[in-house]
C-alpha positions as a Markdown table, in Angstrom:
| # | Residue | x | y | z |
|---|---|---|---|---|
| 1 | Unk | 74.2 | 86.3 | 97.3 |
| 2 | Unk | 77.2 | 87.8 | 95.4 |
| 3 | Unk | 80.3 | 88.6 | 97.5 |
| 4 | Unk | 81.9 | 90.4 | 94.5 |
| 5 | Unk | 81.8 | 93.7 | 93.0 |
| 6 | Unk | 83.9 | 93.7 | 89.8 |
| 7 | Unk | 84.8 | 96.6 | 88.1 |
| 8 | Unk | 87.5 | 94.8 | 85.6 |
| 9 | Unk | 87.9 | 91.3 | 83.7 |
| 10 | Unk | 91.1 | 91.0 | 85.6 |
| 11 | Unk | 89.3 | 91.0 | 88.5 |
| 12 | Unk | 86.7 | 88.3 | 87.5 |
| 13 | Unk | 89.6 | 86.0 | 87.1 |
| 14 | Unk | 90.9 | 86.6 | 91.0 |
| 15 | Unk | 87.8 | 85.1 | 92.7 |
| 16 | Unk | 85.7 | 82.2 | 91.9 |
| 17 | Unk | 82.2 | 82.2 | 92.0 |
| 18 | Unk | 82.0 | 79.1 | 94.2 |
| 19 | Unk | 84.0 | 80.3 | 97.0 |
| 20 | Unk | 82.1 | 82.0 | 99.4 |
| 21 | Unk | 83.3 | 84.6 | 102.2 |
| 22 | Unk | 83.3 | 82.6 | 105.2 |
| 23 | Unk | 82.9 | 83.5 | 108.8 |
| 24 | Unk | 85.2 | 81.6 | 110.8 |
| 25 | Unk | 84.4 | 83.4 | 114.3 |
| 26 | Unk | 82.9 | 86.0 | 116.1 |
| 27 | Unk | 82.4 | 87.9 | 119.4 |
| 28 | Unk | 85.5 | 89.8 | 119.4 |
| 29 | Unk | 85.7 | 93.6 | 120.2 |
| 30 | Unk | 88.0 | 94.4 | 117.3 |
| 31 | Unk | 90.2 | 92.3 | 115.6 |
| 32 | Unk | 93.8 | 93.1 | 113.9 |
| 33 | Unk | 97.2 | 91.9 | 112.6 |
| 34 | Unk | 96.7 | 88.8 | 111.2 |
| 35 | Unk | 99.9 | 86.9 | 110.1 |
| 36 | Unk | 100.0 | 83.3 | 108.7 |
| 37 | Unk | 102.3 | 80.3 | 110.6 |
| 38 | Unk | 102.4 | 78.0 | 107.6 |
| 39 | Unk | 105.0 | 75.8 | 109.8 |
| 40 | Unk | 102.3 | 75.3 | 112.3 |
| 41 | Unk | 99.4 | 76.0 | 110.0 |
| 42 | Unk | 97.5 | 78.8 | 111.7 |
| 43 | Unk | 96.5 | 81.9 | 111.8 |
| 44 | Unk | 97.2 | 84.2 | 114.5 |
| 45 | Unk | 95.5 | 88.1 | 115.3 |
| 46 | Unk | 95.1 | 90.5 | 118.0 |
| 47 | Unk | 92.0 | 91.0 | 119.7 |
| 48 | Unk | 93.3 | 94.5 | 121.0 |
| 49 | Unk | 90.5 | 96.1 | 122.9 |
| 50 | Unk | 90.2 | 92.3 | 125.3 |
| 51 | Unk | 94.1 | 92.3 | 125.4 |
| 52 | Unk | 95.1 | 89.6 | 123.3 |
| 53 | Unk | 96.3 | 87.3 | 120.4 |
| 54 | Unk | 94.2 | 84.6 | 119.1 |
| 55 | Unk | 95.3 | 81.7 | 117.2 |
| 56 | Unk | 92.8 | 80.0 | 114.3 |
| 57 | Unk | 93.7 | 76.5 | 113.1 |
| 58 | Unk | 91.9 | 75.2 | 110.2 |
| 59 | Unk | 89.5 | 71.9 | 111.4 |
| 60 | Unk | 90.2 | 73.1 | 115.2 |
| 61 | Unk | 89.0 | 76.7 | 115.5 |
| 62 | Unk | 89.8 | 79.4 | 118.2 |
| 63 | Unk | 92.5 | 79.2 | 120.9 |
| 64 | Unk | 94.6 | 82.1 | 122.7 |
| 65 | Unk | 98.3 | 82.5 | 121.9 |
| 66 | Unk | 99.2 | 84.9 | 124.4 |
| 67 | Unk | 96.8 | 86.7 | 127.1 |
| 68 | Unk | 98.0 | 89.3 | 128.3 |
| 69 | Unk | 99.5 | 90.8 | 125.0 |
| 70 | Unk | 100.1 | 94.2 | 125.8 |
| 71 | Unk | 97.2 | 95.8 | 123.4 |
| 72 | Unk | 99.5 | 94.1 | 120.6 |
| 73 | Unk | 97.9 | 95.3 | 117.3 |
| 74 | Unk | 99.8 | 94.4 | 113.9 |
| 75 | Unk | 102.2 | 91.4 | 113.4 |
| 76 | Unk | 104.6 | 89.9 | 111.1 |
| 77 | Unk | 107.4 | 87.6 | 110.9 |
| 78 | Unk | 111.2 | 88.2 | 110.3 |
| 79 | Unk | 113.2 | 86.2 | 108.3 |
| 80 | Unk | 113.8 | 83.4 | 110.6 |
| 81 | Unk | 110.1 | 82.9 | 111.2 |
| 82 | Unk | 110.0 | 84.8 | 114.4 |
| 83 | Unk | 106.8 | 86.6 | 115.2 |
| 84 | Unk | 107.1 | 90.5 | 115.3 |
| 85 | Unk | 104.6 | 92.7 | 117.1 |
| 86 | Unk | 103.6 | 96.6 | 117.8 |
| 87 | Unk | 102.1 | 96.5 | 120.9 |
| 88 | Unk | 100.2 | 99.8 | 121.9 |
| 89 | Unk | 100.8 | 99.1 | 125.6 |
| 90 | Unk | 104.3 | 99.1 | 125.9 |
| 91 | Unk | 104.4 | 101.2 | 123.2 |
| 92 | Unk | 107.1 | 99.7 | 121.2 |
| 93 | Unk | 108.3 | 96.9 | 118.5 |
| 94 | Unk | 109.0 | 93.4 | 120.3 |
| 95 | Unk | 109.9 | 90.3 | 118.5 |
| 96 | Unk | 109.0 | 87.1 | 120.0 |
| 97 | Unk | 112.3 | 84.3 | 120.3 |
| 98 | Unk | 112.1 | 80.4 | 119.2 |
| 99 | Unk | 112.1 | 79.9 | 123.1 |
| 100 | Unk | 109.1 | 82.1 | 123.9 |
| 101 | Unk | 111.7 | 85.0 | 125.2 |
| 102 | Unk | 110.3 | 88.4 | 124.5 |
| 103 | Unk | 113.0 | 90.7 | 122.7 |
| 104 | Unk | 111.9 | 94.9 | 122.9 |
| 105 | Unk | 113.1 | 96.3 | 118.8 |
| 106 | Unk | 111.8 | 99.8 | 119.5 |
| 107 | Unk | 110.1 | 101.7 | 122.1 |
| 108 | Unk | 111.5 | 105.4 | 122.2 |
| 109 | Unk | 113.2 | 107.4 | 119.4 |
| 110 | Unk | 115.7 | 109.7 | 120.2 |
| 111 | Unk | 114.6 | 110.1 | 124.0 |
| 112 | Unk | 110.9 | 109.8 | 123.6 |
| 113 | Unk | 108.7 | 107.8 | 123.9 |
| 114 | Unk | 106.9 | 105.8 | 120.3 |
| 115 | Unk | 103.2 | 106.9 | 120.1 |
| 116 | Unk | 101.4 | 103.2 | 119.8 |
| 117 | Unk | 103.5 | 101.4 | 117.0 |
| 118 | Unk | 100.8 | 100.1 | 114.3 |
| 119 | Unk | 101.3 | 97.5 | 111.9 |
| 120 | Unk | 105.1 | 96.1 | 110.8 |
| 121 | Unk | 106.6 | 94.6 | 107.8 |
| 122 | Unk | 110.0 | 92.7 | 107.4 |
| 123 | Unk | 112.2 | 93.3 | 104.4 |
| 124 | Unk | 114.7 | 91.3 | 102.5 |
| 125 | Unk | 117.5 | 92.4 | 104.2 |
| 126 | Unk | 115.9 | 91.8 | 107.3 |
| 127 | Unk | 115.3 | 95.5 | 108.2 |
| 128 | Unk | 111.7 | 95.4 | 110.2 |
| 129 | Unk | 109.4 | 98.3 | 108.9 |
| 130 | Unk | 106.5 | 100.0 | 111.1 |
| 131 | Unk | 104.2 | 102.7 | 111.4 |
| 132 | Unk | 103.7 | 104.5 | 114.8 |
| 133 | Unk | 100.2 | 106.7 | 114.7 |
| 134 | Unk | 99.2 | 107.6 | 117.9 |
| 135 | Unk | 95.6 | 106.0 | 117.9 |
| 136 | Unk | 96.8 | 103.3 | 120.8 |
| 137 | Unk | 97.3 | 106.2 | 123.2 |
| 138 | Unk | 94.2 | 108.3 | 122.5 |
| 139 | Unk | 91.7 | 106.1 | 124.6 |
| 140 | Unk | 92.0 | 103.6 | 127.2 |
| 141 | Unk | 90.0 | 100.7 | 124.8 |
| 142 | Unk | 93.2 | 99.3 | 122.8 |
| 143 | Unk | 95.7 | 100.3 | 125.0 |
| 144 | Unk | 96.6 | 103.2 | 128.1 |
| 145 | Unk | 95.7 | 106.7 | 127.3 |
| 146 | Unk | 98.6 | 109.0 | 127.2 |
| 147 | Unk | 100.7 | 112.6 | 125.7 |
| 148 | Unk | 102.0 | 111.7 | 122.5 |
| 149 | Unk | 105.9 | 112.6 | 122.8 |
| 150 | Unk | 106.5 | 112.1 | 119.0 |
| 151 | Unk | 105.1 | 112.9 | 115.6 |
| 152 | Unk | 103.6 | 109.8 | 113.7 |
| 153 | Unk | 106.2 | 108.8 | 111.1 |
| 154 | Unk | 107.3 | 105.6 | 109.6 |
| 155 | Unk | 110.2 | 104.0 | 111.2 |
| 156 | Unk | 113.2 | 101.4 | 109.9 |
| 157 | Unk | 114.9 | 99.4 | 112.6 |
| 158 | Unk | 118.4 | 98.3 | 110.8 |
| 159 | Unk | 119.5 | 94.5 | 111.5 |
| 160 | Unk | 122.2 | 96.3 | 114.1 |
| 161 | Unk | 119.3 | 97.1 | 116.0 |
| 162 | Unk | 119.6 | 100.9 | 114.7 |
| 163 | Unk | 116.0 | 102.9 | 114.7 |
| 164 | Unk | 115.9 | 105.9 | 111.7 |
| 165 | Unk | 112.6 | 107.5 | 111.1 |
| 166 | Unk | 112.2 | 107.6 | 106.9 |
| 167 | Unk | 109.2 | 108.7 | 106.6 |
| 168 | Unk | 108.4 | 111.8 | 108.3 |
| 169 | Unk | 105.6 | 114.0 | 106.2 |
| 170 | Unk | 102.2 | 111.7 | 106.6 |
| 171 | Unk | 99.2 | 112.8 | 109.1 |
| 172 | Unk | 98.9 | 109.1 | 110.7 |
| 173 | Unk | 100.3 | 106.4 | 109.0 |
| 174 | Unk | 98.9 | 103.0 | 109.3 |
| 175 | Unk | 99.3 | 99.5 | 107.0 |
| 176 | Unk | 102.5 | 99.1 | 105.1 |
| 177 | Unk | 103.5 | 96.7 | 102.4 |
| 178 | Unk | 106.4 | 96.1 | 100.0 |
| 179 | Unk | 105.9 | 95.3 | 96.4 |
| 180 | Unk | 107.0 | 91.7 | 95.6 |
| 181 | Unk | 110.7 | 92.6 | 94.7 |
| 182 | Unk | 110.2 | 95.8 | 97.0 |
| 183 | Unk | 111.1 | 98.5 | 94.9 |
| 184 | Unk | 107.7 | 100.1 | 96.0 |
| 185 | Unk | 106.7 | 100.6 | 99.6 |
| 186 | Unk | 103.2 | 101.6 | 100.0 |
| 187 | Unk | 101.6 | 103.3 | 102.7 |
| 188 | Unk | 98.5 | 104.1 | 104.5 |
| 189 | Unk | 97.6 | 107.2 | 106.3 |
| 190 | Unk | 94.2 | 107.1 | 107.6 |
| 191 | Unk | 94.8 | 110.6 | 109.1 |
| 192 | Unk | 94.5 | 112.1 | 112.6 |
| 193 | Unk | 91.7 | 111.6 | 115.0 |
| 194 | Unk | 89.2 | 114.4 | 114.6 |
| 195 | Unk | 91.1 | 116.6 | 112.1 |
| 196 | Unk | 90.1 | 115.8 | 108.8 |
| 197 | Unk | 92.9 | 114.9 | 107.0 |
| 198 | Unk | 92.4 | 113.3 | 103.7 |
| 199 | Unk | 93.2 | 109.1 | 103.9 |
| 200 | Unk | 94.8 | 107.7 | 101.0 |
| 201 | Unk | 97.7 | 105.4 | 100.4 |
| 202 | Unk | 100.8 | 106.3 | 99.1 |
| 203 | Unk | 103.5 | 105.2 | 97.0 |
| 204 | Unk | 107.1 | 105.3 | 98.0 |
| 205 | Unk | 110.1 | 104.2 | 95.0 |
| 206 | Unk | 113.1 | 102.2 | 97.1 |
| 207 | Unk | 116.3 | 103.5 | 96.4 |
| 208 | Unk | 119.2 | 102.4 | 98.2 |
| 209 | Unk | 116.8 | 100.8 | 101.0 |
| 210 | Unk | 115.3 | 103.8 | 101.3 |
| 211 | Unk | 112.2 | 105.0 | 100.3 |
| 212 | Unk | 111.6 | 108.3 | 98.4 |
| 213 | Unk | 109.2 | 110.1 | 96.3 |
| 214 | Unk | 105.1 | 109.2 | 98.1 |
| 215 | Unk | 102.6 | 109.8 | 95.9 |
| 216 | Unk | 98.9 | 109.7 | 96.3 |
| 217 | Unk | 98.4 | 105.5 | 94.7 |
| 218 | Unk | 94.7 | 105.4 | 95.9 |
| 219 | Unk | 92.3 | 106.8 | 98.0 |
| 220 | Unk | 89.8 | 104.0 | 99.2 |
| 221 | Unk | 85.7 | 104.8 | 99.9 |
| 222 | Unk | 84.2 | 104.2 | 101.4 |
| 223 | Unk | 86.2 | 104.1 | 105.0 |
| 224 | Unk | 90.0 | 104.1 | 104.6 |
| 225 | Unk | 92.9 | 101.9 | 103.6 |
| 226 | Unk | 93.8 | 100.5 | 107.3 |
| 227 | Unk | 95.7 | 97.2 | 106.5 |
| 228 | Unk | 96.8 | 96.9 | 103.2 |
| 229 | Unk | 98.7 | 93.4 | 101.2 |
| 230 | Unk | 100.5 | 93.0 | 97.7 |
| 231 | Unk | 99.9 | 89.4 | 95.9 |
| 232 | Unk | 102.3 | 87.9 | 93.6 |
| 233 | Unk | 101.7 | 90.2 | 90.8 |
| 234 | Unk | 101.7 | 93.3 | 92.7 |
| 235 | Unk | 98.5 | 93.7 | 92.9 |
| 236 | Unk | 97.3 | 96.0 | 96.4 |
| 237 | Unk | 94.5 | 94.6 | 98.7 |
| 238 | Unk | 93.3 | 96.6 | 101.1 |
| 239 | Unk | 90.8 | 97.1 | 104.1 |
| 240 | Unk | 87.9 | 99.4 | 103.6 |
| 241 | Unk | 84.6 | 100.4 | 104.9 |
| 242 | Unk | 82.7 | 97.7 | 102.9 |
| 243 | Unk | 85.0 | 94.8 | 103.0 |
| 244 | Unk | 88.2 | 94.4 | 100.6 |
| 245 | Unk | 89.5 | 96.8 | 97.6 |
| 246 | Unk | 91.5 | 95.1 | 95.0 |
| 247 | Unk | 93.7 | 97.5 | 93.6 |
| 248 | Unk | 95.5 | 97.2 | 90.5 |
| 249 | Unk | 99.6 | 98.5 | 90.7 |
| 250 | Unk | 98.8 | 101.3 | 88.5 |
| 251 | Unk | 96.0 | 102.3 | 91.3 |
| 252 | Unk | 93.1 | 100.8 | 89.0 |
| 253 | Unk | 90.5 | 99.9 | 90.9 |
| 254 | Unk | 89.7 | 96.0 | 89.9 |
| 255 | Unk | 87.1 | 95.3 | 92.4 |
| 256 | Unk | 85.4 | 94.4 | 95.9 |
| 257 | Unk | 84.8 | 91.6 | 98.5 |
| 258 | Unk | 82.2 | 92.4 | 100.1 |
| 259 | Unk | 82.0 | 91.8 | 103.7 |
| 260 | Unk | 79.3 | 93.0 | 106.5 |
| 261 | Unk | 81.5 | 94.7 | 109.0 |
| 262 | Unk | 84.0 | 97.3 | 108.5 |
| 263 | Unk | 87.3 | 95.2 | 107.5 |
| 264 | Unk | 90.6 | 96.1 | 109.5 |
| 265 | Unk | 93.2 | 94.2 | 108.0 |
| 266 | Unk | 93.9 | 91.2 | 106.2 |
| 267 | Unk | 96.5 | 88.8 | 105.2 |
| 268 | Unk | 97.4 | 85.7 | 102.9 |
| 269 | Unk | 97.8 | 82.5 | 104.2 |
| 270 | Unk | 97.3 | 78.3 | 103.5 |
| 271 | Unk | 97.9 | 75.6 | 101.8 |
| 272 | Unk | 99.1 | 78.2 | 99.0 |
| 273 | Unk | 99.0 | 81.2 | 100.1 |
| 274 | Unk | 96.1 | 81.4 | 98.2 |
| 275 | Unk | 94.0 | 82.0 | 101.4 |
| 276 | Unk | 92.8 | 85.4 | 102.0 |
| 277 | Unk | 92.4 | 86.1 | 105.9 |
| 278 | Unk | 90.4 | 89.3 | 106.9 |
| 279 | Unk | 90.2 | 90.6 | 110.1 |
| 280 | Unk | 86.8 | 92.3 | 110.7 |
| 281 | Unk | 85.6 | 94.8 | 113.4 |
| 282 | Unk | 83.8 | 91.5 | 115.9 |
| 283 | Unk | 84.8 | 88.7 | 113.5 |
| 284 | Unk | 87.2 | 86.8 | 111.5 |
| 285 | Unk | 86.4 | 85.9 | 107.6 |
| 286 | Unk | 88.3 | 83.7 | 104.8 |
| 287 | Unk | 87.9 | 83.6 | 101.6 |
| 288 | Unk | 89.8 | 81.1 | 98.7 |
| 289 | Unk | 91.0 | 83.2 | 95.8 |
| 290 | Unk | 92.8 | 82.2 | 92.5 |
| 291 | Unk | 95.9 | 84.4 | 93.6 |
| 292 | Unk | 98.9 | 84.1 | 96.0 |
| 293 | Unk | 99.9 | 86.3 | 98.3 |
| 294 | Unk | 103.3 | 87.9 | 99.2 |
| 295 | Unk | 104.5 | 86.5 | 102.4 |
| 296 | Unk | 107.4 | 86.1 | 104.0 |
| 297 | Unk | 109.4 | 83.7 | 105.2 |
């Protein structure tokens, strides 16, 4: 069985023909937000719809982190190794302390109420990124059903602790990465429930820690670019409806991993960072590539 689709050479030398996809569990609802503890070498993700965040450790397996978790969804870490979180049920940004202590970032923007924060990214300067569609609030499954008070934009919360919307013109924005020296931002929108709306992800240039410009970069098929990640060399993976798009910076698609549930997200993590994590629909896969990944810290 092939797990690869390769549509350039550059491609062929990402993935190695004797490294399988491999299925580390299963039986979840829907899994999200990976993010990789090299410190304490795991893994952890949500399991939104069954209200909380699983932990994988290589040689031990499955454990839970945190039950309840508040419908927590996407996660990342800051710059001092804390874990950050959007939680669709409290509807806000939380960061979680070296004691355990829960700290809010963000849950209301200029008197309202945030939609169901989605997936989060921490810059250099320690400014935490994330994107607030309103796909939390539409159903009772991955979080509480409720009015959207806001329109879905992307948010910056400034190391003061100030909130600034800076992206305000997408349909329903979802993953978010930075470039390796972040002077790109890209962007998902996977569009509004129901409406149509064409999914893509864009491209944003960073000037003066703020990002301008958003082109169209790529539009994945089949499915959508949900989660997205930049390796070392800039290079985009993504989520998509059959597995994992590799996506070259000039918006080349390089090639597949093909995986048999609809992916979600994904991140890089191991011995090397070398170790791509991919969060899928009821299951959890892994797969060795000859790449790192951009993570920090």
């Amino acid at each position: 069985m092939s797990f690869f689709e390769s549509y350039d050479p550059r491609f062929d030398r990402f993935v190695m023909f004797n490294a399988p996809v491999k299925k580390l569990a299963t039986g979840f609802d829907w899994v999200e937000g990976p993010v990789w503890f090299g410190d304490a070498g795991c893994l952890l993700f949500s399991d939104i719809p069954n209200n909380r965040i699983l932990r994988y450790t290589p040689g031990q397996g499955i454990s839970t982190y945190r039950a309840p978790s508040n419908f927590s969804n996407g996660h990342t870490r800051d710059r001092l190794g804390r874990l950050v979180s959007c939680e669709h049920g409290t509807r806000a940004v939380t960061r979680t302390e070296h004691d355990g202590r829960i700290t809010v970032l963000a849950d209301s923007y200029q008197g309202r109420r945030l939609n169901s924060p989605n997936d989060v990214v921490v810059s250099a300067d320690g400014a935490v990124w994330f994107t607030d569609p309103h796909y939390g609030i539409g159903s009772n499954y991955e979080g509480y059903q409720a009015e959207q008070e806001l329109p879905c934009h992307v948010y910056r919360i400034d190391p003061s602790g100030v909130l600034e919307a800076v992206i305000t013109d997408m349909n329903c924005p979802n993953g978010l990465c930075f470039s390796p020296d972040e002077s790109l931002l890209y962007v998902a929108d996977t569009g509004r429930i129901g409406m149509g709306d064409p999914t893509h992800i864009r491209v944003f240039d960073m000037v003066a820690g703020r990002p301008l410009g958003g082109r169209v970069f790529h539009a994945i098929q089949p499915g959508a670019a949900d989660g997205i990640r930049a390796d070392a060399d800039g290079n985009i993976w993504s989520s998509a409806g059959d597995g994992v798009h590799c996506v070259a910076p000039d918006g080349t698609l390089l090639g597949r991993i093909i995986v048999p549930e609809i992916v979600s997200n994904l991140c890089f993590g191991g011995r090397e960072k070398h170790v791509l994590y991919i969060t899928a629909t009821t299951s959890l896969y892994a797969l060795a590539l000859n790449r790192k990944g951009v993570q920090h810290p």
